[in-house]
C-alpha atoms as a printed R data frame, in Angstrom:
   type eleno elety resid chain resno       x      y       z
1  ATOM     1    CA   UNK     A     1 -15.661 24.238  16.655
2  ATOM     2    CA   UNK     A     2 -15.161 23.623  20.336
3  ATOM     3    CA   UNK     A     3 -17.686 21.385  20.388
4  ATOM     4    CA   UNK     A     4 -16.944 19.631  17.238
5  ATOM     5    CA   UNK     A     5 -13.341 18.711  18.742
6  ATOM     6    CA   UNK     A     6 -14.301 18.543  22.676
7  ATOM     7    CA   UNK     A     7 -12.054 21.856  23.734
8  ATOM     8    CA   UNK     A     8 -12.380 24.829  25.256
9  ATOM     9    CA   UNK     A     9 -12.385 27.873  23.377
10 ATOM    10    CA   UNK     A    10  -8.879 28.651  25.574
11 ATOM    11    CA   UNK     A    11  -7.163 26.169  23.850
12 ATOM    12    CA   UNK     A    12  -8.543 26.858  20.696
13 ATOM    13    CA   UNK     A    13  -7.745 30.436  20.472
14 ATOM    14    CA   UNK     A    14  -4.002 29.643  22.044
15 ATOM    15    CA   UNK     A    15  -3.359 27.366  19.160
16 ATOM    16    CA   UNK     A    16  -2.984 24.240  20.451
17 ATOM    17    CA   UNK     A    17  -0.101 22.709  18.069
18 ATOM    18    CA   UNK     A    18  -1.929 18.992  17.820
19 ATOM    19    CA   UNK     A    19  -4.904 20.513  17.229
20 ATOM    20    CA   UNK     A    20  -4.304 22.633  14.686
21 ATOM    21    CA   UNK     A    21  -2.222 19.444  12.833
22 ATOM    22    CA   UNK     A    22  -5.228 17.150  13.396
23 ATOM    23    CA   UNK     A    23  -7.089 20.425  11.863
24 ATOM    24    CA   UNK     A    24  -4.864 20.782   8.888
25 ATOM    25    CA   UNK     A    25  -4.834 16.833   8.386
26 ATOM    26    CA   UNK     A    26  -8.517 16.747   8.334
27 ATOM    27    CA   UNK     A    27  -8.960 20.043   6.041
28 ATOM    28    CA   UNK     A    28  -6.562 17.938   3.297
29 ATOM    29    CA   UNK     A    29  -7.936 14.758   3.517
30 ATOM    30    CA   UNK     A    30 -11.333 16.293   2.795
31 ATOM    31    CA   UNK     A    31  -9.851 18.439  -0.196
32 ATOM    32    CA   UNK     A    32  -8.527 15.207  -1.342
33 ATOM    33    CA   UNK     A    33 -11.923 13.643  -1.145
34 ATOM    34    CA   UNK     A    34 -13.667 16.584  -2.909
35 ATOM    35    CA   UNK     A    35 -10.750 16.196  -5.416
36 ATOM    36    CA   UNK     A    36 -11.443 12.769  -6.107
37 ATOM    37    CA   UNK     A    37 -15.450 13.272  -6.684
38 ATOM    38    CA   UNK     A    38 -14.725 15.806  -9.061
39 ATOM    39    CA   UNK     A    39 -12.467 13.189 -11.041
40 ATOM    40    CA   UNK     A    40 -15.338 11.162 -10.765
41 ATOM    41    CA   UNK     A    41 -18.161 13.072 -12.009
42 ATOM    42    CA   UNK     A    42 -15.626 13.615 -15.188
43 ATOM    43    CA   UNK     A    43 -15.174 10.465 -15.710
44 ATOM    44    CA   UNK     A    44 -18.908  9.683 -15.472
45 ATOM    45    CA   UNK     A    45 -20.110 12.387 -17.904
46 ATOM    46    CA   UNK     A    46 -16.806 11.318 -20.089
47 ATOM    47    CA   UNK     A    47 -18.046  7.247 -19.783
48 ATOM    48    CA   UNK     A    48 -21.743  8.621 -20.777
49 ATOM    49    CA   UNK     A    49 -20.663 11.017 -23.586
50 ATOM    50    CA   UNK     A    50 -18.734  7.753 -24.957
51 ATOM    51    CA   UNK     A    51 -21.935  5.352 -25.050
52 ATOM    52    CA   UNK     A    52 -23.842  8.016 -26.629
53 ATOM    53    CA   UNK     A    53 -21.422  8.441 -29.508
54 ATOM    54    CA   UNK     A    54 -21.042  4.528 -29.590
55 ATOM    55    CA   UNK     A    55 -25.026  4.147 -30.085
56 ATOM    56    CA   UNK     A    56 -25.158  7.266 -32.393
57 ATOM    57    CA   UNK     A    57 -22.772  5.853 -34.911
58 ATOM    58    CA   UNK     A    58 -23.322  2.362 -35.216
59 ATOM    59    CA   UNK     A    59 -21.217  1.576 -37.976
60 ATOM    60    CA   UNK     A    60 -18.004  2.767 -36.728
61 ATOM    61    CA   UNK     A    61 -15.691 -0.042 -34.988
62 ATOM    62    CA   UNK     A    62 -13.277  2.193 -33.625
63 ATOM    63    CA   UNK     A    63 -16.253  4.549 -31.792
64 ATOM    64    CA   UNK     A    64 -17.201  0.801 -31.320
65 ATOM    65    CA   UNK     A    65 -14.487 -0.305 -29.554
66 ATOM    66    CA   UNK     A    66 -13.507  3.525 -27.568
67 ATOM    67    CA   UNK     A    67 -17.523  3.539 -26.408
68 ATOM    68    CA   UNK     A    68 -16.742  0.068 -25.181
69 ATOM    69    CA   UNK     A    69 -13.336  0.114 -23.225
70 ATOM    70    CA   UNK     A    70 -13.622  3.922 -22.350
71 ATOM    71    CA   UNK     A    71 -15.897  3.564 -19.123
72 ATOM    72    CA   UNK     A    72 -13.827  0.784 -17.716
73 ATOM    73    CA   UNK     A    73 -10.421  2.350 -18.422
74 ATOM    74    CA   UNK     A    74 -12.239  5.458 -16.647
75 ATOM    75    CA   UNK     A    75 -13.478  3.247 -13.860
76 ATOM    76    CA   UNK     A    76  -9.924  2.095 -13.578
77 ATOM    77    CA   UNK     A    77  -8.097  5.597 -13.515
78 ATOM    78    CA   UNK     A    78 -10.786  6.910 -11.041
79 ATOM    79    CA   UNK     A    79  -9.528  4.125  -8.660
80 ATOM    80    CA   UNK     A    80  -6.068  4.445  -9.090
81 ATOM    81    CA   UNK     A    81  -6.415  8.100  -8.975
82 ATOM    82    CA   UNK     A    82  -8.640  7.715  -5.362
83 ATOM    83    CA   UNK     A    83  -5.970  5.380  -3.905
84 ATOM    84    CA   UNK     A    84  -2.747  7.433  -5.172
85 ATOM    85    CA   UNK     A    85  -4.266 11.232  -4.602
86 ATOM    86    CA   UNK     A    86  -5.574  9.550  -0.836
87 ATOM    87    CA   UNK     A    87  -2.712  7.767  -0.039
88 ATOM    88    CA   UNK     A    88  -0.896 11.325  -0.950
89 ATOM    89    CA   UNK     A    89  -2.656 13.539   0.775
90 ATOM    90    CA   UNK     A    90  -2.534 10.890   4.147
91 ATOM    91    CA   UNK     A    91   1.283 10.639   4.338
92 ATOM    92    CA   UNK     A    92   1.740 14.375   4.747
């Protein structure tokens, strides 16, 4: 860890209070970024599960219509999710 932020183990142990700030920024802006993959490996399975049933029952305009609009309404929510949950996470 000394390495990875260029001080000496003195000032690590001593708990220097910037460091351990820019430590506990960095720790929740990566648990924001492992939040938002999760969100969008959901909404990719969710998106895939939705063609499927679209091209299982053809006859069906609402599955239609849901297997049609659902991955962009999911592509949508994934971004506004990324740039709220970021933006979040950031300001603290």
């Amino acid at each position: 860890m000394s390495e990875l932020y260029d001080l000496s183990l003195d000032e690590l142990l001593k708990g220097d209070a910037t460091l351990l700030n820019k430590i506990e920024r960095d720790m929740k802006v990566a648990k924001a970024e492992n939040n938002v993959i999760k969100f969008a490996w959901i909404s990719i399975v969710i998106g895939v599960v939705m063609i499927i049933l679209g091209n299982v029952f053809d006859d069906n305009p609402f599955i239609d219509f849901i297997s049609a609009a659902s991955p962009w309404v999911l592509l949508g929510l994934m971004v506004l999710f990324a740039i709220l949950y970021l933006n979040k996470e950031n300001d603290n």
